[in-house]
C-alpha positions in Angstrom: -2.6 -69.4 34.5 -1.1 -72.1 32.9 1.9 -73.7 34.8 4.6 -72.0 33.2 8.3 -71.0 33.5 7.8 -67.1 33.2 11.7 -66.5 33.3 12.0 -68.8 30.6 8.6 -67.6 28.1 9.9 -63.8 28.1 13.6 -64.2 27.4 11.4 -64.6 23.8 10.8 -60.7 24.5 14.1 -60.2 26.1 12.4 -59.5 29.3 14.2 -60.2 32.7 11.2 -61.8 34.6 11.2 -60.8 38.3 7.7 -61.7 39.7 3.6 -62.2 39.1 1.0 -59.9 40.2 -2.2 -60.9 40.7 -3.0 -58.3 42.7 -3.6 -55.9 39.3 -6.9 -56.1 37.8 -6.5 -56.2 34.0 -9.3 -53.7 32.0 -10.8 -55.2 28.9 -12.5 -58.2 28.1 -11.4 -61.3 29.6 -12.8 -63.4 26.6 -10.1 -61.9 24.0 -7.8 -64.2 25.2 -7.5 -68.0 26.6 -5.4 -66.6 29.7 -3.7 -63.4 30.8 -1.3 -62.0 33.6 0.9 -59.1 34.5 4.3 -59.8 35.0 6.8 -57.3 36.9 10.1 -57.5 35.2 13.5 -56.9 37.0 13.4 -52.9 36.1 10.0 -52.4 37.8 8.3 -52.9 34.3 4.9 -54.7 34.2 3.7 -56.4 31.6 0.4 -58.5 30.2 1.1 -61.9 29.3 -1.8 -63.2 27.1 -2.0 -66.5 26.3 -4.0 -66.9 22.4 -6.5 -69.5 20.7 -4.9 -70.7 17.9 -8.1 -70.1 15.8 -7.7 -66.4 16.5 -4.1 -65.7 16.1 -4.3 -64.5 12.3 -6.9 -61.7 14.0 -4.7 -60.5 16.8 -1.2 -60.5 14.4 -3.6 -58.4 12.2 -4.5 -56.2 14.8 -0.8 -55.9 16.4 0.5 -54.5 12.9 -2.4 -52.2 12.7 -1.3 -50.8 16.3 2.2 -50.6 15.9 1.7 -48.6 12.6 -0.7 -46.1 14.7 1.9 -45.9 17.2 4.7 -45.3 15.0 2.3 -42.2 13.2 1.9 -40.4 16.2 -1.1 -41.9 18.1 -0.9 -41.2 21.4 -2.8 -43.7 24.0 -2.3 -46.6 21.9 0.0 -49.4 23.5 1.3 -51.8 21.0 2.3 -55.7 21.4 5.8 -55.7 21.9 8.0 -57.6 19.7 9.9 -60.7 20.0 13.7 -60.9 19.5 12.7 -62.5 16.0 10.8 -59.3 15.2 7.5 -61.4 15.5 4.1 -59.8 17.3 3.9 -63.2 19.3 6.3 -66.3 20.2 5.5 -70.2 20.2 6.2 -71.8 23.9 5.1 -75.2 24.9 3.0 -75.9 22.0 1.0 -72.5 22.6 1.5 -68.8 20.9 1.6 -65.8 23.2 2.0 -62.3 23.1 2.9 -59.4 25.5 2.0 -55.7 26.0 2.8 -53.0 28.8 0.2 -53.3 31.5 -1.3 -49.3 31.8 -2.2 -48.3 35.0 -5.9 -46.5 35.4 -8.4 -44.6 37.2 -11.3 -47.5 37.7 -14.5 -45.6 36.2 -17.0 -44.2 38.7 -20.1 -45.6 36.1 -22.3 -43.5 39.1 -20.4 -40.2 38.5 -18.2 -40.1 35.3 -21.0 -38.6 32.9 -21.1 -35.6 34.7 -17.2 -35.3 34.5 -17.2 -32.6 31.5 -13.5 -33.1 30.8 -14.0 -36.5 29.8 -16.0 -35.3 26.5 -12.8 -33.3 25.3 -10.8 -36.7 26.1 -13.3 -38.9 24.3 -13.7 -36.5 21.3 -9.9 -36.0 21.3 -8.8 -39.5 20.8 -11.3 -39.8 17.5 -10.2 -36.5 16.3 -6.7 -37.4 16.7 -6.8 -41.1 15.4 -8.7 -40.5 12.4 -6.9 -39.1 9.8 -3.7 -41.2 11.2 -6.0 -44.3 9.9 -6.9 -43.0 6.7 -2.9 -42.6 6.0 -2.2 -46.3 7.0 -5.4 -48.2 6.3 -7.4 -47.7 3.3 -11.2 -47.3 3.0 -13.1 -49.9 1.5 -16.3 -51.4 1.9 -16.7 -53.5 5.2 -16.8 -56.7 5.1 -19.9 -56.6 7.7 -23.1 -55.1 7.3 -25.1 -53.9 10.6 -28.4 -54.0 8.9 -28.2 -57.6 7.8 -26.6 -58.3 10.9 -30.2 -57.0 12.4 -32.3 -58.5 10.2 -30.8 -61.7 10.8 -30.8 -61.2 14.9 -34.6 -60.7 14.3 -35.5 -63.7 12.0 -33.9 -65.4 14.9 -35.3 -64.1 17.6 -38.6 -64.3 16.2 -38.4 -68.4 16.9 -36.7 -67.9 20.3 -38.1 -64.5 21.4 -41.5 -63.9 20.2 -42.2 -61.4 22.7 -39.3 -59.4 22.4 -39.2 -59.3 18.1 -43.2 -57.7 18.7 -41.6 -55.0 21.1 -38.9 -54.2 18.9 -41.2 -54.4 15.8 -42.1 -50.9 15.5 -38.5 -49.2 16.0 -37.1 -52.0 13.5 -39.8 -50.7 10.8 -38.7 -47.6 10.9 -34.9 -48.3 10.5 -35.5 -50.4 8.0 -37.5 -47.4 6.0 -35.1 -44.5 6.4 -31.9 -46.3 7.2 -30.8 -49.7 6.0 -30.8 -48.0 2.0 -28.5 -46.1 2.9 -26.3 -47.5 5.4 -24.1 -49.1 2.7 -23.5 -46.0 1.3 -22.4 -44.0 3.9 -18.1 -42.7 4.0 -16.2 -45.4 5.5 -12.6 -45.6 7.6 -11.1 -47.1 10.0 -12.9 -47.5 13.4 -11.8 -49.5 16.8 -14.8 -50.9 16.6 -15.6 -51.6 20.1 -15.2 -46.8 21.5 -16.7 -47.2 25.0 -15.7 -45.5 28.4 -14.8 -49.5 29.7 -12.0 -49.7 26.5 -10.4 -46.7 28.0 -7.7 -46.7 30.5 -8.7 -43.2 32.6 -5.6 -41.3 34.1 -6.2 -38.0 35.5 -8.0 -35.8 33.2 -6.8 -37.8 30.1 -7.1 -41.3 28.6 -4.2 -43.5 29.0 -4.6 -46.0 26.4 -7.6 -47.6 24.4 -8.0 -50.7 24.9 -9.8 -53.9 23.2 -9.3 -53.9 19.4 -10.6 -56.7 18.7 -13.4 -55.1 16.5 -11.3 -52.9 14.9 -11.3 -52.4 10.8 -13.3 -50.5 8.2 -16.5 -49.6 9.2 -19.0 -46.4 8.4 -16.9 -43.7 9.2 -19.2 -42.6 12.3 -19.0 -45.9 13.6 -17.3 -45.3 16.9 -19.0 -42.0 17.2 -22.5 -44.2 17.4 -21.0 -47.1 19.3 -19.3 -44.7 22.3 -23.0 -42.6 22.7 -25.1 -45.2 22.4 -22.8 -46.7 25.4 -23.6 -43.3 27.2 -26.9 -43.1 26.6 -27.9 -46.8 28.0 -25.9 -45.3 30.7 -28.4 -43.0 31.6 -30.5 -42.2 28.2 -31.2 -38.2 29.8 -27.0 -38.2 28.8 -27.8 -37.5 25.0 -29.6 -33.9 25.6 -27.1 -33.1 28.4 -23.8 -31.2 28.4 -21.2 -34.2 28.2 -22.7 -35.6 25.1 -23.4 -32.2 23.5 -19.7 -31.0 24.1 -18.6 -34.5 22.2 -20.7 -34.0 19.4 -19.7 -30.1 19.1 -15.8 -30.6 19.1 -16.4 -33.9 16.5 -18.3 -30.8 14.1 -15.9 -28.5 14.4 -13.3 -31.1 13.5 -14.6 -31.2 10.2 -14.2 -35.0 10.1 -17.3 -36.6 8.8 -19.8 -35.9 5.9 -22.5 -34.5 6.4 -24.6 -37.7 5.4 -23.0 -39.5 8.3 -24.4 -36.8 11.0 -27.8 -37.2 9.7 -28.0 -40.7 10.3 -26.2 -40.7 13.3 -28.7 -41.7 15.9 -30.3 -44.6 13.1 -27.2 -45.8 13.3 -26.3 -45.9 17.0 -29.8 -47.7 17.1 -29.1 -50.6 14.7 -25.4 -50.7 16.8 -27.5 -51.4 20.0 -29.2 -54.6 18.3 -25.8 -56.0 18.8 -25.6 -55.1 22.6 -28.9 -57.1 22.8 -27.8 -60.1 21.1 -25.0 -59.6 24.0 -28.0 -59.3 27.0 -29.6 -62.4 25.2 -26.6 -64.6 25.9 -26.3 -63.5 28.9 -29.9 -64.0 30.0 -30.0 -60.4 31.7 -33.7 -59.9 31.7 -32.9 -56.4 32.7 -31.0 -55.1 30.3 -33.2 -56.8 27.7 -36.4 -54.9 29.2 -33.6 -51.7 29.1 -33.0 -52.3 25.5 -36.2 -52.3 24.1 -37.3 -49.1 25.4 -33.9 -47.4 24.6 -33.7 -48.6 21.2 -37.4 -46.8 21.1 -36.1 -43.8 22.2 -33.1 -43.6 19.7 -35.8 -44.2 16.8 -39.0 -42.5 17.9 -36.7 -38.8 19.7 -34.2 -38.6 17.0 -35.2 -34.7 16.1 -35.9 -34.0 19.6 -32.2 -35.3 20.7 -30.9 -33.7 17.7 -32.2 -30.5 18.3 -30.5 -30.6 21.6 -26.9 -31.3 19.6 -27.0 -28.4 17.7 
């Protein structure tokens, strides 16, 4: 990180520094931030030190408040941006803005094992349960200010220069979206989503999720939004998940809960397929052949087995 008096930087925070850790490996995206560290403070405390591009800032104040009011509702695993001494979610030092937030320690994620691991479905299903109608108190639905279908449509009209092969493989799948699910897709219930629900943007403790993690992509979105995001993560996993027990206990205890309209569970899977064409975009960059071969066919299988995989959920 940048050279940096530590001691000095988190008396911002009232923070007694004692000593960096490198030795911690930070979950989450590195690309959220310019730079980032845990720092042990004189208690035992640790800490991650994030360093922020100023062209982002507005974004992650935004997303601070938004955590700070889910804490203060009741949320549990959510871990909030601490606050300066001036009240502020981040401090100016040396010409650059930073901001700080406990460092959670986790369970690293078996990705061989952990879809087998039943109890993590209750977790998963838990957090959404739980979070939801906290959100709809604090944050009110709207409509979002992004649309996944003209997000595809676009990725495909670009593609379509750079990829020719790939836009004919994913031709037939992107028909039928387009038929039965882009209409609708702007009329579907909205609320508050994290935006980015995946096993790797959850700190894993024993039996129980720690804290969520990675907000970045957090606002209003179709209510079902993480719901699609978090199995469509599962299923590229392995895509024999969505017919077996893990996935089918998720999807029962988010019924029961009684959370989401019935229009949102019928286009579910559409959805979690148009989601995926931004995981590709992600491959693309990336220039992981693999996954891009991966895609294709899964995206296939979300359009082309949606009763069959359905039939399996109830």
């Amino acid at each position: 990180m940048t050279n940096i008096d530590y001691s000095e930087l988190l008396q911002h925070w009232a923070i007694d520094f004692a000593a960096s850790e490198s030795n911690h490996e930070i979950q989450g995206s590195p690309e959220r931030t310019l730079e980032r560290v845990v720092l042990r403070d004189r208690s035992g405390g640790r800490w991650v030190l994030e360093k922020i591009d100023p062209e982002n800032l507005a974004r992650k104040k935004q997303i601070a408040l938004q955590l700070e009011a889910l804490k203060s509702s009741g949320l549990a695993s959510v871990d909030p941006y601490r606050k300066n001494q001036q009240q502020s979610c981040f401090s100016s030092h040396q010409g650059q803005s930073w901001m700080i937030r406990p460092f959670i320690e986790g369970i690293p994620l078996d990705r061989d094992s952990y879809l087998s691991e039943l109890w993590r479905a209750e977790a998963m299903a838990g957090f959404l349960i739980e979070m939801h109608p906290l959100a709809r108190a604090i944050v009110p639905s709207s409509t979002p200010s992004f649309s996944m279908p003209l997000y595809a449509e676009g990725r495909m009209e670009v593609w379509g220069d750079r990829h020719p092969k790939l836009v004919e493989k994913l031709t037939p799948s992107f028909q039928k979206l387009k038929q039965r699910f882009f209409g609708v897709h702007d009329q579907l219930p909205t609320a508050f989503c994290h935006g980015d629900y995946h096993p790797l943007n959850m700190i894993w403790g024993e039996g129980r999720i720690e804290s969520v993690i990675d907000w970045e992509f957090c606002g209003v979105k179709p209510e079902m939004y993480d719901v699609a995001l978090l199995l469509g993560c599962l299923g590229f996993d392995d895509p024999d998940a969505l017919i077996h027990e893990l996935v089918i206990q998720l999807v029962q205890k988010l019924r029961a809960a009684n959370l989401f309209s019935q229009q949102s569970w019928a286009t579910l899977l559409d959805l979690v397929a148009t989601i995926r064409t931004g995981w590709m975009s992600e491959w693309i960059r990336r220039s992981d052949e693999e996954a891009i071969d991966m895609e294709v066919l899964y995206i296939d299988i979300l359009v082309s087995q949606k009763e069959y995989i359905e039939q399996h959920w109830a």
